[in-house]
Structure formats: structure tokens, C-alpha cells
C-alpha positions as CSV (number, residue, x, y, z in Angstrom):
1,X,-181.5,21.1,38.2
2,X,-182.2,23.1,41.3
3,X,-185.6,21.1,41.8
4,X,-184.3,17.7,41.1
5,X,-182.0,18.3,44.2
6,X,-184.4,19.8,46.2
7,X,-186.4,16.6,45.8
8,X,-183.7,13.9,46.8
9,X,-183.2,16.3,49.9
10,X,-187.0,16.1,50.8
11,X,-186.9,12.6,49.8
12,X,-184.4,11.7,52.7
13,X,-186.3,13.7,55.0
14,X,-189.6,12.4,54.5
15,X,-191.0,11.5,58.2
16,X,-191.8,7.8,59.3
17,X,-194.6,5.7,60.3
18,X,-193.8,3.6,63.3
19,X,-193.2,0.4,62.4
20,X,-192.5,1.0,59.1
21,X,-189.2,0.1,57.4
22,X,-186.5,2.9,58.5
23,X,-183.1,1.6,57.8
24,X,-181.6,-1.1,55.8
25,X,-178.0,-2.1,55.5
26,X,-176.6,-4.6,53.3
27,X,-173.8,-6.1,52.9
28,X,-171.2,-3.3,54.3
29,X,-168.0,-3.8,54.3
30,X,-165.3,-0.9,54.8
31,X,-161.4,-0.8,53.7
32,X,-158.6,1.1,54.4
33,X,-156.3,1.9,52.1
34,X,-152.7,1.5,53.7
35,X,-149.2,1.7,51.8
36,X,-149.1,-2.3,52.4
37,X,-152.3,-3.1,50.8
38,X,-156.1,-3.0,51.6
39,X,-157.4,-3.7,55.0
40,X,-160.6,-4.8,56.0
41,X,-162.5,-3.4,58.7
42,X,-165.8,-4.7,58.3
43,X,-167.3,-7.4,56.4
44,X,-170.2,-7.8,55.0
45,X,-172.4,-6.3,57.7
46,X,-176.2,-6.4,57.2
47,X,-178.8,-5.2,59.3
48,X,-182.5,-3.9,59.1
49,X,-184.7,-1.7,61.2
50,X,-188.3,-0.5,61.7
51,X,-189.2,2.8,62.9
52,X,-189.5,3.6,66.5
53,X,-187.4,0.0,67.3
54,X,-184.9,-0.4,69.7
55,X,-182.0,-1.9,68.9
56,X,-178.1,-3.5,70.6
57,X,-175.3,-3.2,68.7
58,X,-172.5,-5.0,71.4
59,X,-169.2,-6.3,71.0
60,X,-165.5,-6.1,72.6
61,X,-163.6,-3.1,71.8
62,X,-162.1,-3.1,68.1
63,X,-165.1,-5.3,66.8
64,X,-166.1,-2.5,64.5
65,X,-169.1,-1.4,65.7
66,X,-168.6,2.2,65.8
67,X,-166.9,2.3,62.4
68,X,-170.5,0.7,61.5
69,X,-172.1,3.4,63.3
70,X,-170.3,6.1,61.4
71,X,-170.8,4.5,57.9
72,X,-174.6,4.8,58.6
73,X,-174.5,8.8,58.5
74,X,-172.0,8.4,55.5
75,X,-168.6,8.9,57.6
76,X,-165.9,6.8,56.6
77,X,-162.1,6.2,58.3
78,X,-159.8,9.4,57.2
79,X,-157.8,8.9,55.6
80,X,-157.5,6.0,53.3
81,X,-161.1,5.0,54.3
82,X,-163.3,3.6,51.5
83,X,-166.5,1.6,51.0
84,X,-165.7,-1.4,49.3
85,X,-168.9,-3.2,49.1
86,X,-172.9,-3.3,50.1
87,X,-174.9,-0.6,50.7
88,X,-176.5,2.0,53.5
89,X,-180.5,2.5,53.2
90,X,-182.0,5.7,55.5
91,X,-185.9,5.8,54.3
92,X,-185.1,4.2,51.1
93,X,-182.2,5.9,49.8
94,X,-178.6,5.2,49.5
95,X,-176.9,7.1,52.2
96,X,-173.6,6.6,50.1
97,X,-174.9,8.2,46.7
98,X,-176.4,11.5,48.7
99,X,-174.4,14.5,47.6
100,X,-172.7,16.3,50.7
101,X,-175.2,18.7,50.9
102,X,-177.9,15.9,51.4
103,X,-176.0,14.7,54.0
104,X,-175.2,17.8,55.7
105,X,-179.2,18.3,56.0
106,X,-179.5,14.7,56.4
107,X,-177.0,14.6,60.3
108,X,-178.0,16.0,63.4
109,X,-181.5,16.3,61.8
110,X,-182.7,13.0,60.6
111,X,-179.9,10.8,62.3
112,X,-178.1,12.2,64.9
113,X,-175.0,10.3,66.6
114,X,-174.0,10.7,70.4
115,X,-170.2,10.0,70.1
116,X,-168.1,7.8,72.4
117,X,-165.6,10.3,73.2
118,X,-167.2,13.7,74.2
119,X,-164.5,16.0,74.6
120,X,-163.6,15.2,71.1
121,X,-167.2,16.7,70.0
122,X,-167.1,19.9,71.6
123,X,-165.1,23.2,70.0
124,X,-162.9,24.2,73.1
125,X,-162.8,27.7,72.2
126,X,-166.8,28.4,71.7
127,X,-169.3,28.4,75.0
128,X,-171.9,25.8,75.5
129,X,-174.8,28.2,74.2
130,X,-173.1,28.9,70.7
131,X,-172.6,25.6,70.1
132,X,-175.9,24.1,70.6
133,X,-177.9,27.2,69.2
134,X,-175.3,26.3,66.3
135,X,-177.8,23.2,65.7
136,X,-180.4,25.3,64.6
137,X,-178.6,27.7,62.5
138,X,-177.5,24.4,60.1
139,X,-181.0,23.6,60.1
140,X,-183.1,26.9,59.8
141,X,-186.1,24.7,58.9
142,X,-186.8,23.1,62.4
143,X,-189.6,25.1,64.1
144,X,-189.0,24.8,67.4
145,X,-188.1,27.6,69.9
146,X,-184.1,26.7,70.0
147,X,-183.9,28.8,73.3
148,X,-186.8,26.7,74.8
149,X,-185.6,23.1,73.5
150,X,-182.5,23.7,74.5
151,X,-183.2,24.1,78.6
152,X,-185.8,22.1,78.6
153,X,-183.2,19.3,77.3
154,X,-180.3,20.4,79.8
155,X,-182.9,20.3,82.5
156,X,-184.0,16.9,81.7
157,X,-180.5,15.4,81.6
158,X,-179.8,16.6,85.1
159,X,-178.7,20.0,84.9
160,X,-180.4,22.2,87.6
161,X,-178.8,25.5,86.6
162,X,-178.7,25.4,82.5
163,X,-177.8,29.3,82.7
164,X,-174.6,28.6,84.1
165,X,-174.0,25.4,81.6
166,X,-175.0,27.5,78.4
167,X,-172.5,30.3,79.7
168,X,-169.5,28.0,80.1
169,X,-166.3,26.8,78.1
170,X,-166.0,22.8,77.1
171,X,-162.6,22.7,79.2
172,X,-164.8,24.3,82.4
173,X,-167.1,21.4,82.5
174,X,-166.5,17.8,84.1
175,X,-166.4,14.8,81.3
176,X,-169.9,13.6,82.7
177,X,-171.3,16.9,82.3
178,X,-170.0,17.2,78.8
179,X,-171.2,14.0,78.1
180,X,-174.3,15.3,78.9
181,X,-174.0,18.2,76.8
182,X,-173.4,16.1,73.7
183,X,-176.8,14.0,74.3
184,X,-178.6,17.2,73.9
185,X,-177.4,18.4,71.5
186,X,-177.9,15.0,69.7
187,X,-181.6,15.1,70.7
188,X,-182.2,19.0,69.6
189,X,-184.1,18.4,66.4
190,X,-186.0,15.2,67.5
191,X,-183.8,12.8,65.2
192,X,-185.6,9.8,63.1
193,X,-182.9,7.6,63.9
194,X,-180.4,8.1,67.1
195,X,-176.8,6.6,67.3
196,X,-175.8,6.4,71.1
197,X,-172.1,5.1,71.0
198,X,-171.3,4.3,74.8
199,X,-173.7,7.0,75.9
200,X,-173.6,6.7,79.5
201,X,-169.9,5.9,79.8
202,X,-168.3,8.9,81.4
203,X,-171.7,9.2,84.1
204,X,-172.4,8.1,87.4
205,X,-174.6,5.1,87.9
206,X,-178.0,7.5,88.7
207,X,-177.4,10.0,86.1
208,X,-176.8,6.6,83.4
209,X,-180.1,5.4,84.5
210,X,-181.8,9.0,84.2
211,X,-180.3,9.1,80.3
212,X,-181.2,5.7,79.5
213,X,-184.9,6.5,80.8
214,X,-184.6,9.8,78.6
215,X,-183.7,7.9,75.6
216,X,-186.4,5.5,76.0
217,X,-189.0,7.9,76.5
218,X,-188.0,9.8,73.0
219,X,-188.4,6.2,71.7
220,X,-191.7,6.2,73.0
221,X,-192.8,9.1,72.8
222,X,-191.5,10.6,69.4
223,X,-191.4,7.2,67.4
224,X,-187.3,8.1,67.2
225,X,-185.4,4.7,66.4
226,X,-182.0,4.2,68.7
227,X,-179.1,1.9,68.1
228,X,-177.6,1.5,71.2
229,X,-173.8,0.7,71.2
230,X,-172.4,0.0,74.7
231,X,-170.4,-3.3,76.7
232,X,-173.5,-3.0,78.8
233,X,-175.3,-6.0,78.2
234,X,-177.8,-4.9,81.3
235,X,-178.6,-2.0,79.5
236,X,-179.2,-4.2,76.5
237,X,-181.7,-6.5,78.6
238,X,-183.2,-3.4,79.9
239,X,-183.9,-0.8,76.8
240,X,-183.7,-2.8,73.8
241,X,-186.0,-5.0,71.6
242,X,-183.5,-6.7,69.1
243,X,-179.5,-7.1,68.7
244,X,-176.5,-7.7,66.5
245,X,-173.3,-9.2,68.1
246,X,-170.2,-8.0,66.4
247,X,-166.7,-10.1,66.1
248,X,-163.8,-8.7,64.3
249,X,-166.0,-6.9,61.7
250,X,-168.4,-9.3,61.2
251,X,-172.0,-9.6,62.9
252,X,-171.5,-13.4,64.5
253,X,-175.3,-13.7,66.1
254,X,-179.1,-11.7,65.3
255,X,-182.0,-11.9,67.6
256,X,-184.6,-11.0,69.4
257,X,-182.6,-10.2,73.0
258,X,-185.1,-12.5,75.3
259,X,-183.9,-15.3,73.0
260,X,-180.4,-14.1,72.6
261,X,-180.3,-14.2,76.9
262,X,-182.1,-17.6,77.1
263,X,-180.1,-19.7,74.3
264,X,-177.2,-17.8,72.6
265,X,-176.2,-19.6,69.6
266,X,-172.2,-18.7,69.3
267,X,-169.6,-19.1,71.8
268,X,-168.7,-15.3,71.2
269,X,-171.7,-14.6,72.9
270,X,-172.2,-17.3,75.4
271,X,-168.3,-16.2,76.3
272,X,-169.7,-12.6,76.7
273,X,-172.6,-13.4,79.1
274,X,-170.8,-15.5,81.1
275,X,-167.6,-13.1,81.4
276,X,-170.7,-10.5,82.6
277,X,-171.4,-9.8,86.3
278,X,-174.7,-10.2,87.9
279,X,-174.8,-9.9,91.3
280,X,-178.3,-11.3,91.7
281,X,-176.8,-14.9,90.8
282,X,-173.2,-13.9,92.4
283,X,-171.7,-16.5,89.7
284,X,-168.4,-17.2,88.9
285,X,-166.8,-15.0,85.8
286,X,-165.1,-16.3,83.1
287,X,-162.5,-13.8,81.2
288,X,-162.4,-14.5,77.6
289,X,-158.9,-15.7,76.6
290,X,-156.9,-13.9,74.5
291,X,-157.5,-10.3,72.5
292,X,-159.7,-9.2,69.6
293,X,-157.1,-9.1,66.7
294,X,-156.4,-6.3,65.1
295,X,-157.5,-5.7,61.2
296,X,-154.6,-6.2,60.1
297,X,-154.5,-9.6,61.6
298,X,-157.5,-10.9,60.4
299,X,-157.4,-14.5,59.2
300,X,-159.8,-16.6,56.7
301,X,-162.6,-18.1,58.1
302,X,-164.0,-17.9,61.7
303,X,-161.9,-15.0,63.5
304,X,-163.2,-16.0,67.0
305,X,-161.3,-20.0,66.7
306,X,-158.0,-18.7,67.6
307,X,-160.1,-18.1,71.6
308,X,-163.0,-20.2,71.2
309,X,-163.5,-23.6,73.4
310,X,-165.4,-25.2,70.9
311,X,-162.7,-24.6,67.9
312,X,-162.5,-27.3,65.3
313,X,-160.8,-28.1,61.9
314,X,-163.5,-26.8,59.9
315,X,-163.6,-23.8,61.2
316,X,-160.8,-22.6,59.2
317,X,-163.6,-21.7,56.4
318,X,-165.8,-18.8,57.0
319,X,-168.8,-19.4,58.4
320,X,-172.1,-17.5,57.0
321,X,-175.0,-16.2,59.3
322,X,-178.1,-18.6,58.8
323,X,-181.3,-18.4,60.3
324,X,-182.2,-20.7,63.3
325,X,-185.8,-19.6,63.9
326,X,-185.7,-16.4,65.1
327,X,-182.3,-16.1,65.5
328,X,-178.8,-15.6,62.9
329,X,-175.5,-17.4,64.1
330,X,-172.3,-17.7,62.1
331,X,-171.3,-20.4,63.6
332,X,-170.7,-24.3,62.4
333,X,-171.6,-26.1,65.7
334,X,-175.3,-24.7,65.0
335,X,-175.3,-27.3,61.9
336,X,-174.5,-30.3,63.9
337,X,-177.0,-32.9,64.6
338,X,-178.9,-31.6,68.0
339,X,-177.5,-34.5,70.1
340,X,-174.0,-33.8,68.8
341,X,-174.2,-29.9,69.6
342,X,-175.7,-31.2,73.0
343,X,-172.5,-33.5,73.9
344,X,-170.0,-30.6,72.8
345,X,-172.4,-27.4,73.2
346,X,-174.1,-27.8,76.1
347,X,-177.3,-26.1,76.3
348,X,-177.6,-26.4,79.7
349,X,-174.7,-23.6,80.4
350,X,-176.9,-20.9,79.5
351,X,-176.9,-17.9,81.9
352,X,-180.1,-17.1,83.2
């Protein structure tokens, strides 16, 4: 018995090739169980990456990507939270039939997630030092000097006197620096796969660029994959290959992200470019009408009409995401005959 565990855990911590197939995610949609009923919070999200890729998760606030995030290391909403359909592939395996010991090797060593909120990471009652050397007590195997990884990490994430970090208390510590603190202690064991949720949120503009440039040199360098989840799309268009756009639970556009800037293919993200400031071009912004509803608000078919400009009847019915060469939109107008789309759609709005 002890053996045939032994192997599932080896199994979901076998290393990667670059550019083999890392993750796979199919078809994921969370509920939450409520006293009124079942609530959907995403639906039917699929994605699919290689290893050492680069890839935009980006969205509104509430669109779900973050619940996504947490689903991939196995985390679901407490309480009531509950996977109600598809599937969660890490190196060919099912992250959701790992036992919790799996996963407890499995996070912080082979996927490692750099949470939105910070403070909410950090135990306010241990010093930095204990908490970070903490990393390699719940994963004896790693072979790396911990003492040596760890200021070699705080030194490259700005921190010019990592003594006097290591020695302090969370509450002692700006929320940039413990920002800071968080992405190394996400990076200690050199993760396959690296979550960064907002990771550059609570930072000044030159310690953002510095992390970003960190991040991508691990990419680089180490073959590590990174979803990036942020508002940011110049940080998109700077450090990542390929991206999903989320809506309401549900991923509205796919692509490559040259294409996706050049000729978006729903108005959720044409409205997001063009709300976007770029003060190269000084162009006028557009605010997005309306709010991103609520899960329990959620209607049948297309959950962007209710703000969209190019609303119409049918979009009442759900749309699904089809392929329009190397893109994905879920969106009806991208069926229309091209000099019908060109009348209603223009093509000529893009933002360059």
C-alpha cells in the first residue's frame, strides 16, 4: 500500500521537458452550495499549457479568475465550495483525485501560488526567517542550501539588508515589502508551475518592473511555467506568450496576445483595451458601462449583453468558444458574414 502511494506522489512530481504538455484543464466549473440553492462560480473553464510558457489570465474583478487559480492547486471556496464538473490535469494527473498528502507535497513545491492579498499569507505572530525556512521543513527533499536560497531571493527582489527582513515581524514590514516577502517564498523550491495573482499590486512602479523581470528570468532560465493574473494588460503585452479573457466565470476569448492586441474578437475585450490607458497614443478612454454581476445574478446565455454595444436578440442563448484561426471567442457576432460583422463590428476600431 505504502508503495502504491509513494508512486502517485513521485508521479506528480516527475520534472518537465520544456515545451512539453504541463497542465491541462477541462471543463471546470465550481459551485457553491448556499441555503438557497447551488451557485455557479465558474463554468466550464478549459485551458492548456506547455512547460516553460507564459501565460495571461485577465478579467474585471469578480470574473473568477482567482477562484480558477485556486482550483488548479486543488483549493476550493470554504465553505460550501464544490467541484461540480471537468477536471484539473498537473503532469498528467487529476489534481482533484490526489489524496491530501499528494497535494501537500504537490504546493509550494511543484505549483506554487503568489496570492493577491499578502498580509493575509503571512502568520503575524512568527518572524520572517521562521516562516520561509518553514518552506523547507514541509519539503525535506529539496537540496538546496535554505539559508543560501533564501538571501539570495530577498536580495534579488530588492531587499538590501535581508538580515534585518529575516529578523522582523509581518505587522513591522510595509505591504510592498511583504508583498515581496510572499514572492520569495513562492519561488523557494524553484516551482514547475507559478501562480502570480496581482503580483506587483501593492509595489512601486520600479520595484513592479524589477519582479516582473525576476519572474521572467525564472521562466527562462528554470523552464518554470507562470500564469500571470493581473488588470495589467501592459504587463500582459510585455511578459506573456498566450491568454484567456475571463467574463462572469466563463473564458469569453483564447489567443496568442499579438493577435489578441491587433484584432480582439469580443466586445469584452475590445471594451477592455479601449477602457486601458496608453499614454504613447494619449487616446480617449472609454469606461465600460455597468458592473460585473455577481454569481448569484448570473443569467442564461451571454453574461456580457446586459453592457455590451453590440447586444442582440440572440444573445440570450449561450454562446460557446469556437476557433477562429488562432484565436477562441464566445461570441455570436464572430459567425456573421464578414461584411455584416464589418457594418456592426468594425474592424477598424482596433487599438493599436
Amino acid at each position: 500500500m505504502k508503495k502504491k502511494e509513494k508512486s502517485k506522489i513521485s508521479q506528480l512530481a516527475k520534472p518537465q521537458e520544456k515545451g512539453e504538455s504541463l497542465l491541462q484543464v477541462e471543463d471546470l466549473s465550481i459551485d457553491l452550495k448556499t441555503t438557497t440553492g447551488k451557485i455557479s462560480l465558474t463554468d466550464r473553464v478549459s485551458l492548456s499549457l506547455m512547460s516553460g510558457e507564459k501565460f495571461g489570465l485577465v478579467g474585471e474583478s469578480g470574473s473568477g479568475k482567482t477562484i480558477t487559480a485556486h482550483a488548479l492547486m486543488g483549493f476550493l471556496p470554504s465553505p460550501g465550495g464544490r467541484l461540480g464538473n471537468g477536471s484539473v490535469f498537473f503532469q498528467g494527473r487529476n489534481i482533484f483525485d490526489a489524496s491530501p498528502k499528494e497535494l501537500n507535497d504537490l504546493r509550494g513545491n511543484q505549483i506554487a501560488l503568489i496570492c493577491q492579498e499578502p498580509g493575509s499569507s503571512m502568520n503575524p505572530i512568527l518572524t520572517i526567517r521562521r516562516q520561509l525556512e518553514e518552506v523547507f521543513r514541509n519539503h525535506p527533499s529539496h537540496q538546496e542550501d535554505p539559508e543560501k536560497r533564501i538571501y539570495s531571493l530577498l536580495e534579488e527582489v530588492g531587499f538590501s539588508e535581508p538580515e534585518r527582513v529575516l529578523n522582523s515581524y509581518p505587522y513591522q514590514l510595509s505591504g510592498g515589502m511583504i508583498q515581496r516577502v510572499v514572492i520569495v517564498m513562492a519561488l523557494l523550491l524553484k516551482p514547475s508551475l507559478l501562480i502570480a495573482d496581482e503580483p506587483t499590486t501593492a509595489l512601486d512602479v520600479t520595484i513592479q518592473a524589477q519582479i516582473m523581470e525576476l519572474l521572467d528570468k525564472l521562466c527562462q532560465e528554470e523552464g518554470t511555467t507562470l500564469i500571470l493574473i493581473t488588470h495589467n494588460l501592459g504587463l500582459i503585452a510585455q511578459y506573456t506568450q498566450r491568454l484567456a479573457v475571463m467574463y462572469s466565470g466563463r473564458i469569453v476569448e483564447t489567443g496568442k496576445v499579438s493577435d489578441f492586441l491587433s484584432n480582439t474578437l469580443h466586445p469584452y475585450s475590445r471594451a477592455l483595451l479601449k477602457s486601458f490607458p496608453d499614454l504613447r497614443y494619449k487616446k480617449e478612454l472609454y469606461p465600460i458601462r455597468g458592473q460585473v454581476p455577481s454569481p448569484s445574478e448570473y443569467e442564461d446565455g451571454c453574461r456580457f449583453r446586459q453592457r455590451c454595444d453590440y447586444a442582440m436578440e440572440k444573445c440570450s442563448s449561450m454562446p460557446i468558444l469556437k476557433t477562429y484561426g488562432s484565436q477562441g471567442s464566445a461570441c455570436f457576432w464572430n459567425d456573421l458574414p464578414l461584411k455584416e460583422e464589418k457594418k456592426k463590428f468594425p474592424k477598424g476600431e482596433r487599438v493599436q
